[in-house]
N, C-alpha and C positions, 0 to 999 in steps of 0.2 A: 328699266330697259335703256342699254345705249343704243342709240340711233347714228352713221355715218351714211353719207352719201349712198355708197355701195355697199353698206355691212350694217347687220343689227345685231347687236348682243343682250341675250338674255341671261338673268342670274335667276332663279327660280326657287322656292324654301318647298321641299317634298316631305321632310318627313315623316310628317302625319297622314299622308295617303297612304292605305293597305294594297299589297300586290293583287290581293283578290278583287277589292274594289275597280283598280284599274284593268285588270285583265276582263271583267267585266263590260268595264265602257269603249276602249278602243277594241278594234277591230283588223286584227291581224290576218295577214296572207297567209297559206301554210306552211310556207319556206322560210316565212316568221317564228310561229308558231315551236315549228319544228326546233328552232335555235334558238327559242326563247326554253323552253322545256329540258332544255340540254343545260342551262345555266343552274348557279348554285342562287339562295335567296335572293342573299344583297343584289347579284348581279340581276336577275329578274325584275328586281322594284328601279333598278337604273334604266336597265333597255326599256321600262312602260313607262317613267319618270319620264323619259327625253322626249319619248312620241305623246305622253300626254303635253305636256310643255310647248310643244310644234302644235298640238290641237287646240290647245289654250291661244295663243298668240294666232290663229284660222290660217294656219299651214298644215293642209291636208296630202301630205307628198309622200312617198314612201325614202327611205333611206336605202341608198346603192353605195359598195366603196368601185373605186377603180382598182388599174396594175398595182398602184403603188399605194393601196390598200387606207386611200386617202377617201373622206364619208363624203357624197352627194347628195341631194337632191334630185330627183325625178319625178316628173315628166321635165319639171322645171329646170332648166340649167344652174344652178345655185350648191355653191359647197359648204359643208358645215362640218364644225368641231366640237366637240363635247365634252365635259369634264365633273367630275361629281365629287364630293368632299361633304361626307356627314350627310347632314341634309340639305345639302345645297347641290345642283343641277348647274351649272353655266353653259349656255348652246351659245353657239356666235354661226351665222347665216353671212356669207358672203358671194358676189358675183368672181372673189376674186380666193386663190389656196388662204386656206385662215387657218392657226392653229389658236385653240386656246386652253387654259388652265384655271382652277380654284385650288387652293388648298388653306384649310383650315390653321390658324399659327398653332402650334404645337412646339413646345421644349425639344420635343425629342428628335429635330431635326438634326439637332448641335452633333447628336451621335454620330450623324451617317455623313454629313461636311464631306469630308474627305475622299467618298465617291463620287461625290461631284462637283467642287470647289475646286480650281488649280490653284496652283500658286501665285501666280499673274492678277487672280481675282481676290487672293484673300488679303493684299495688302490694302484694299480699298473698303472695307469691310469696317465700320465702325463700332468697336468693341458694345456701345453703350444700346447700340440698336441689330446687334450679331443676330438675330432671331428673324427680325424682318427683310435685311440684306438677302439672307439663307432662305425663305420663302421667296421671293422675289427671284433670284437667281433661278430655285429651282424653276419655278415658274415660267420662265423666259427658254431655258432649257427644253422643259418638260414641251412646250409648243414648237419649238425649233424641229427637235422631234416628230411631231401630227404635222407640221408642213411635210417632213419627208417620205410621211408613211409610216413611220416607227422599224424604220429597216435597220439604223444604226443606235444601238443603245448604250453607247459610250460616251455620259456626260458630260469625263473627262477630256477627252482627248476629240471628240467631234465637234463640241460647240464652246462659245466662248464669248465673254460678256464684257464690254467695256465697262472702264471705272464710271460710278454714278453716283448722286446722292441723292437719298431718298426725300422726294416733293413728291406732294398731290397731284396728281396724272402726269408723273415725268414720262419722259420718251427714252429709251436707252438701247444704245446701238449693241449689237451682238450680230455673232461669226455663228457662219457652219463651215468648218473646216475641211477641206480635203486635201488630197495628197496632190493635186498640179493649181489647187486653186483656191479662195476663197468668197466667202458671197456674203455681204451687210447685208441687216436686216435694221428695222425701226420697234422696240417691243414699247408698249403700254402696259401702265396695271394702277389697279386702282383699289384703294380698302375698303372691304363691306364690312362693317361689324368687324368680326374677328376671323377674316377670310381674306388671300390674295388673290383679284384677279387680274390675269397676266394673258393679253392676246397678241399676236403676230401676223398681222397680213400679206404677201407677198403679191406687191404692187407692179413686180418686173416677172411676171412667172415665167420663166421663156423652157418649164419645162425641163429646165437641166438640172434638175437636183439626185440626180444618180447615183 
């Protein structure tokens, strides 16, 4: 568990829990219920994996998203982001917009580069470490994203990642781009095992991410 002033982050290892077992222990509303039953397996052992995970750590809240389809907490004022990879869960709780990310390394990321790499980012990229650049980036991305909602899903062309090199819990500044404006961001991440996680907080939220 990380721990920040205003924000905790959990990484959680689920895969051995059964969907039965958990649908068992929590205790879903109908309106839960209802949309948990609508889902395919995986996705079932995710949405019980997250709330068990929040019961585990004695956050007893229900999850609400807003307009911009960004996940809360309730009763409690508190937002949280979610993310799942294999068997691994990352929740991150924040007083302030959080987005955040895990993903597992995998080869087969090298394939798909170029839906979401610009050119501006791939000259910074170092040949001998291209796999964890490439997690990382997506990473950073992928949370850029869950700050806005996931309204814009153009890797390419909406977000963008200053030159970095890869240290143990760097900081690495990245863009969400728009057409009259731009807005810094601060991203984190850090290696679990054979896992990147990549979270984003948004310390100036004034709301304007339209």
């Amino acid at each position: 568990m990380l721990k920040i002033t205003h924000s905790k982050i959990i990484v959680f290892r689920w895969g051995h829990l059964k969907t039965r077992f958990l649908e068992q222990l929590l205790i879903l509303s109908d309106k839960e219920r209802r949309f948990f039953l609508s889902l395919s397996e995986k996705r079932k052992k995710e949405f019980l994996g997250v709330r068990y995970a929040l019961r585990y750590i004695g956050i007893n809240r229900n999850i609400f998203y807003n307009e911009k389809r960004k996940p809360f907490l309730f009763p409690q004022e508190k937002y949280i982001s979610f993310s799942h990879s294999f068997e691994r869960i990352a929740i991150a709780i924040s007083s302030y917009h959080i987005g955040i990310d895990i993903e597992k390394l995998r080869k087969k990321i090298v394939r798909i580069k170029k839906k979401f790499i610009r050119e501006d980012e791939s000259i910074f990229i170092h040949s001998n470490y291209e796999i964890d650049y490439l997690h990382i980036i997506w990473g950073i991305k992928e949370s850029l994203y869950k700050l806005e909602g996931g309204l814009f899903p153009s890797f390419l062309d909406r977000y963008k990642v200053s030159p970095f090199c890869i240290k143990k819990d760097s900081c690495i500044s990245c863009w969400v781009m728009k057409d009259s404006y731009s807005k810094r961001f601060s991203a984190f991440y850090r290696k679990i095992d054979d896992h990147y996680l990549v979270y984003i907080i948004d310390m100036d939220d004034d709301e304007g991410m339209d």
